[in-house]
N, C-alpha and C positions, 0 to 999 in steps of 0.2 A: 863080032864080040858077043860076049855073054851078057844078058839083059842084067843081070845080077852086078854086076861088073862097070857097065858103061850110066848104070844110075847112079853107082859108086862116083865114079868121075865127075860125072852132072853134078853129084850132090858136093863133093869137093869145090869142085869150082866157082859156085855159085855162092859157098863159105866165101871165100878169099874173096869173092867180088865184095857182099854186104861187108867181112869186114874190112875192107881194104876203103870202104865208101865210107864208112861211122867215122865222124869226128874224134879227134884223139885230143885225150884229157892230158894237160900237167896239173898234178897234186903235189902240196907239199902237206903236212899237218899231220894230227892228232888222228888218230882211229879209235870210234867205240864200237856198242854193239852196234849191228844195222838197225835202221829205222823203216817204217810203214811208209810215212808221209815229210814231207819237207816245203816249207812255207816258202816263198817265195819273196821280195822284197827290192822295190827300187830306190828305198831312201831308210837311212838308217833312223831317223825321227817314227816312221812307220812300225819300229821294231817298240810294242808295248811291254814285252817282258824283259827280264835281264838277261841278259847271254855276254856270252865270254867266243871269240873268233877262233875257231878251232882250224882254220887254215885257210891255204888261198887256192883257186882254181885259176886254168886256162886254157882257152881250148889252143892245139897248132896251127900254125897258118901255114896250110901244104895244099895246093891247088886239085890235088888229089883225092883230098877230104870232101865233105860233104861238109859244106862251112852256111848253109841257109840256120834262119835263127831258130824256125822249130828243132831240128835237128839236133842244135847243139844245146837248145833247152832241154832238151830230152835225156841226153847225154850227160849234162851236169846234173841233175835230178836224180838219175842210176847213177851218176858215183857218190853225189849226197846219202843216197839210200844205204850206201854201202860203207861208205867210210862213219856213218852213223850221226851224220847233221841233223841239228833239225829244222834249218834253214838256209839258203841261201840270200846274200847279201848282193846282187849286182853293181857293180860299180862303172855306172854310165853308162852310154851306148858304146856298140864296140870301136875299134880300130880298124880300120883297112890296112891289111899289109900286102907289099908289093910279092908277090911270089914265085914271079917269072916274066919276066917279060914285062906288059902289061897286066897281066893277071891278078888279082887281088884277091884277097881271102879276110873273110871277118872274123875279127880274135875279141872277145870277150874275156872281159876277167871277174873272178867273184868271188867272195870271201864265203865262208860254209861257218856257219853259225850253232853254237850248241846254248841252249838253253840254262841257266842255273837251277840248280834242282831246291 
C-alpha cells in the first residue's frame, strides 16, 4: 500500500475508536451563545446568583462508552460550553445501570444553569 493511503486508514480508525470510546450526552433544553467557562455545582444552596435551568443533561449507559467520572465530567462541560450554560447543577451521585449482563455503567444527570443577566 501507498504510505499516503494506509496513514489515511490509521488515521480513520483510530477516529471511530476515540469516538466510539467518548461518553454520549442526552440534552434536552435551551441553546444560547457558547460560553468560555462553566461553574460547576453539587448543591443548589451553593448557587449564589440567580439562574433560571436552561435544561437537563445525561450521559448513556452503553458498556461501550467510557462511563469513568472524569470523562464524563469532561464531556458534560464541552456540551455546557456549547449549548451556552453557564453552569452545571449535578444532581447526586450517579446510578449504576445494568448494561449487559453483569456489566454496569455510571449515568449521571445534571441540570445546565444559565445565569439572569
Amino acid at each position: 500500500m501507498k504510505p499516503l493511503y494506509t496513514s489515511s486508514i490509521l488515521a480513520l480508525i483510530l477516529a471511530v475508536i476515540v469516538t466510539a470510546c467518548s461518553p454520549r450526552l442526552n440534552y434536552i433544553g435551551n441553546n444560547y451563545t457558547p460560553t468560555e467557562t462553566v461553574d460547576i455545582y453539587f448543591d443548589e444552596h451553593d448557587i449564589k446568583k440567580e439562574y433560571s435551568v436552561m435544561g437537563m443533561v445525561k450521559n448513556e449507559a452503553n458498556i461501550y462508552n467510557m462511563d469513568d467520572t472524569d470523562s464524563i465530567n469532561k464531556a458534560m462541560i464541552a456540551k455546557a460550553k456549547s449549548v451556552g450554560a453557564d453552569g452545571i447543577l449535578y444532581m447526586g451521585m450517579y446510578n449504576e445501570v445494568y448494561t449487559s449482563g453483569e456489566n454496569t455503567s455510571k449515568v449521571y444527570e445534571a441540570k445546565f444553569i444559565k445565569y439572569d443577566r
